[in-house]
Wavefront OBJ file of the C-alpha trace (Angstrom):
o trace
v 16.883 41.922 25.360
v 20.012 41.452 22.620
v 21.363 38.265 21.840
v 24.940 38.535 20.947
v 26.042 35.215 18.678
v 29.825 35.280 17.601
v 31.556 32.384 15.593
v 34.436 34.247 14.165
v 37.067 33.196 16.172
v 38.681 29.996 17.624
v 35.553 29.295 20.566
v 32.062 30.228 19.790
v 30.106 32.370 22.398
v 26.499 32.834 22.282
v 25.467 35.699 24.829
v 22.607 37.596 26.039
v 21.955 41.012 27.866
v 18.616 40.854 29.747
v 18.690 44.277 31.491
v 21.677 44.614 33.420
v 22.012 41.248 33.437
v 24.150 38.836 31.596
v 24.178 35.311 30.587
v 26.721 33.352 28.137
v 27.617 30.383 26.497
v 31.068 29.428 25.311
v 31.539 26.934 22.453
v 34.509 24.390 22.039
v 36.200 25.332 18.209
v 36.009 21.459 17.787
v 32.060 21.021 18.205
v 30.321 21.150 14.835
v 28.392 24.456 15.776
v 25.869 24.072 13.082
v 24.905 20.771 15.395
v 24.729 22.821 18.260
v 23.846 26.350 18.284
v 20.058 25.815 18.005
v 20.476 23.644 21.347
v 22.487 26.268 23.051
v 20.779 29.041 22.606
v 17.336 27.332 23.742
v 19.689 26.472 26.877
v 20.418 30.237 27.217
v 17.113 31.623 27.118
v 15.964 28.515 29.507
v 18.938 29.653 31.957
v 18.012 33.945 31.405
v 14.210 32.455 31.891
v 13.271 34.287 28.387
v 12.109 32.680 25.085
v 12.693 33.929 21.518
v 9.909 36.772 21.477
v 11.763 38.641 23.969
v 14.916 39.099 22.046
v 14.551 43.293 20.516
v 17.683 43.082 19.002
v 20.363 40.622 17.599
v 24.412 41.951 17.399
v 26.802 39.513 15.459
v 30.333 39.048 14.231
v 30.204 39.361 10.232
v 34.106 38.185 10.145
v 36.403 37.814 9.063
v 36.930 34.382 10.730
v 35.892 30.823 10.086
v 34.163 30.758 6.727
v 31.909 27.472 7.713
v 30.866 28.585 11.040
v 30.093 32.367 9.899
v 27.839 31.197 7.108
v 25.945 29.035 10.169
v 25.461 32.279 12.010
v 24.592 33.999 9.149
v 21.517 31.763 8.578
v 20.394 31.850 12.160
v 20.267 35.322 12.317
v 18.426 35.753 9.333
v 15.794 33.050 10.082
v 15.358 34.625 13.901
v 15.390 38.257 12.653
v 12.862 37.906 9.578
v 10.826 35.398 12.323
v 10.749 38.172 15.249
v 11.162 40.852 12.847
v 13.589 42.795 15.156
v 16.755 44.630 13.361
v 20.471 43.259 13.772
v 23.672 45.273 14.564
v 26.480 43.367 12.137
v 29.751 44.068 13.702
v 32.571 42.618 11.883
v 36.020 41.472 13.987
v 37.969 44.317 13.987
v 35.346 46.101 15.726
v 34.901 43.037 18.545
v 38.607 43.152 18.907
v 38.223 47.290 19.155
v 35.324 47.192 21.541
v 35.837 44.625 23.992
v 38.078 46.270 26.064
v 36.453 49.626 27.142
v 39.989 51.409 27.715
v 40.631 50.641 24.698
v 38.416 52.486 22.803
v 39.757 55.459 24.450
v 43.394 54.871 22.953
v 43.606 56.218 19.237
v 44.593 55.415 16.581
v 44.198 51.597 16.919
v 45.870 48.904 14.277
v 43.532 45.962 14.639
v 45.549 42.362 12.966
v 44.283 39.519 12.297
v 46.154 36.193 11.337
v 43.805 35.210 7.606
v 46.454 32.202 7.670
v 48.555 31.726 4.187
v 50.868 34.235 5.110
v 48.241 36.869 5.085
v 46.850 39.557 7.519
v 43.617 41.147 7.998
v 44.188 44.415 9.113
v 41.855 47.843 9.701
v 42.722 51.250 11.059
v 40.804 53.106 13.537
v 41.606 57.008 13.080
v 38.856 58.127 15.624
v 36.174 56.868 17.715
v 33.075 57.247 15.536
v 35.060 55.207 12.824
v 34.776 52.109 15.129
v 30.847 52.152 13.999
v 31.169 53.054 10.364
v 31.579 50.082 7.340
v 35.113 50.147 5.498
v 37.605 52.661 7.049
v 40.718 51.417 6.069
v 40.897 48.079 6.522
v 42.740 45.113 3.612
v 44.232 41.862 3.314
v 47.865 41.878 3.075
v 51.436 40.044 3.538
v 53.366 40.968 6.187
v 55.510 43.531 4.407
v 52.726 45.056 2.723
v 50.958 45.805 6.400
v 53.959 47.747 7.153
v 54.459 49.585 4.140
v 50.700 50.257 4.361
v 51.336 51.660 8.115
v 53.933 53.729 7.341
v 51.846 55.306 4.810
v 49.391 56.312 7.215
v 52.920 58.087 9.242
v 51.530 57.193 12.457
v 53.826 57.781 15.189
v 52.466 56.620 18.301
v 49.387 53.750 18.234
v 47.836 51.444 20.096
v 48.442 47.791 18.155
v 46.188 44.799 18.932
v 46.215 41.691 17.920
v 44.444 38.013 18.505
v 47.478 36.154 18.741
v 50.296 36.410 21.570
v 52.872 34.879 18.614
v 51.191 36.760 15.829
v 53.463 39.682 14.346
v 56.415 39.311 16.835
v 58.332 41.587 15.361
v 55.869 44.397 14.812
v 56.930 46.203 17.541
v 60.536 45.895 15.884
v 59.148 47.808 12.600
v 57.496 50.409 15.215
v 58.811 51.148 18.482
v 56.493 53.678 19.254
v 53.657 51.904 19.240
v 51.789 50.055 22.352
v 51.238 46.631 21.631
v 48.054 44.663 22.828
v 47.444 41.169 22.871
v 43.637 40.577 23.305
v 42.473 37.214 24.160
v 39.152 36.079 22.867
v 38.726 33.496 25.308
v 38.544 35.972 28.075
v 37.091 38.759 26.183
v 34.498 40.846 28.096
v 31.292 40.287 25.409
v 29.665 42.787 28.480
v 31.795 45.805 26.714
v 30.745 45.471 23.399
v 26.978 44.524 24.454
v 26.898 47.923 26.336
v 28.584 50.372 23.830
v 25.869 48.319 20.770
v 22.612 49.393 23.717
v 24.439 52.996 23.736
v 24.608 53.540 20.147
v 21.080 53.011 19.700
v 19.757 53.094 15.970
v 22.799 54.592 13.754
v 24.153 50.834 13.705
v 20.664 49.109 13.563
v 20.125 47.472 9.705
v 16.976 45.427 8.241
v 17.513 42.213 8.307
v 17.057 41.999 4.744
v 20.619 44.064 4.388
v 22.572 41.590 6.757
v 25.554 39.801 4.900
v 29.052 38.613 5.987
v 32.235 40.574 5.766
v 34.073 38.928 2.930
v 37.979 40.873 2.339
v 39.071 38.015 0.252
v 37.500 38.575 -3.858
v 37.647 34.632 -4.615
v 35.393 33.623 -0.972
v 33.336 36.983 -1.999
v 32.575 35.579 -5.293
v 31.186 32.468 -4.048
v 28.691 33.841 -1.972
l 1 2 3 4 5 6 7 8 9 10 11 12 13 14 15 16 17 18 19 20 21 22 23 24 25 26 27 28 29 30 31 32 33 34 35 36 37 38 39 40 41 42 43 44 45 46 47 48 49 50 51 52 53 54 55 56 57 58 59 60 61 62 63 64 65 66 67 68 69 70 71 72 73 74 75 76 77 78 79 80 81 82 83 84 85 86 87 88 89 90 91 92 93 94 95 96 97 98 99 100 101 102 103 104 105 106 107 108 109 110 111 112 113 114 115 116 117 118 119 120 121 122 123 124 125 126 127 128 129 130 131 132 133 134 135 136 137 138 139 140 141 142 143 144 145 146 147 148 149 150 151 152 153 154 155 156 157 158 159 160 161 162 163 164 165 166 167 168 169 170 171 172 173 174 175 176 177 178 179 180 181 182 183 184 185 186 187 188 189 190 191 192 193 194 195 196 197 198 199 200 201 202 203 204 205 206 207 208 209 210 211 212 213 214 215 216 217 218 219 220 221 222 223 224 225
């Protein structure tokens, strides 16, 4: 059984894949999760008629997102993992936003964006398929105009673009017409996808517990840690 937990984004979702069977839990952003996400997930495995010993494997959204409610999934992973002693598969958001939709994944290259707020973008670039479940490929923190320069860099010519945010980047498709643009909506997102490609990949993305961290791309949040 893998329980999915993902605080990253605007709603928290706590899921779980019990065979072919799933079961999920969908956060308000304005609940204090740390308050919460013990309760909820006892509420999960009550409703999927499972307890804690049953979970093999834990999958997780490392960020970038919410900085206070990623270091509250961070600790719950680590206490469950080192307590059931089961491996984790850390996916970070670029790969959620990447893997949720499973034709998608089928449409390279992919730009993933992210809105990091202060004028700032987190961005990654998926060349290939196999890069989806690799660490770093490409991926920075940048202003807007940076992003761009940084794309045309790379000279692609025809991409698939997706972002989190309907308003985000209006006028990306301005700086390239080629490209398809893709808005993906994390309130509707298909945590199914991503739950069945993580079961397919088997070990190659499977870490020790005691390896687990959070994707920091900003130096002065990384520093704090």
């Amino acid at each position: 059984m893998i329980l999915f937990i993902d605080t990253a984004f605007k709603e928290t979702r706590i899921a779980i894949k019990k065979n072919d069977i799933f079961f999920q839990v969908v956060i308000n952003e304005k609940i204090n999760i740390s308050k919460v996400i013990n309760k909820e997930l006892k509420k999960l495995l009550e409703r999927s008629n499972s307890c804690q010993k049953d979970i093999s494997l834990i999958c997780f959204n490392s960020g970038p997102g919410n900085f206070t409610s990623l270091r509250v999934t961070l600790s719950c992973v680590k206490a469950l993992g080192f307590y059931l002693n089961i491996p984790v598969v850390k996916l970070n958001s670029f790969q959620i936003l990447a893997l949720s939709n499973e034709d998608l994944i089928k449409q390279l290259p992919l730009v993933i964006a992210i809105d990091a707020k202060m004028n700032e973008i987190f961005w990654q670039l998926y060349s290939n398929y196999d890069d989806i479940f690799l660490g770093k490929i490409s991926y920075g923190l940048s202003k807007k105009d940076i992003f761009y320069s940084s794309l045309s860099d790379f000279q692609l010519n025809e991409h698939y673009f997706i972002k989190n945010d309907e308003s985000f980047l209006s006028d990306y498709k301005t700086n390239f017409p080629k490209s398809k643009e893709i808005f993906v909506n994390t309130e509707k997102m298909k945590i199914q996808n991503i739950l069945k490609l993580v079961e397919s990949s088997g070990k190659k993305i499977q870490e020790e517990v005691d390896n687990v961290n959070l994707l920091y791309i900003r130096d002065n949040v990384a520093l704090k840690n």
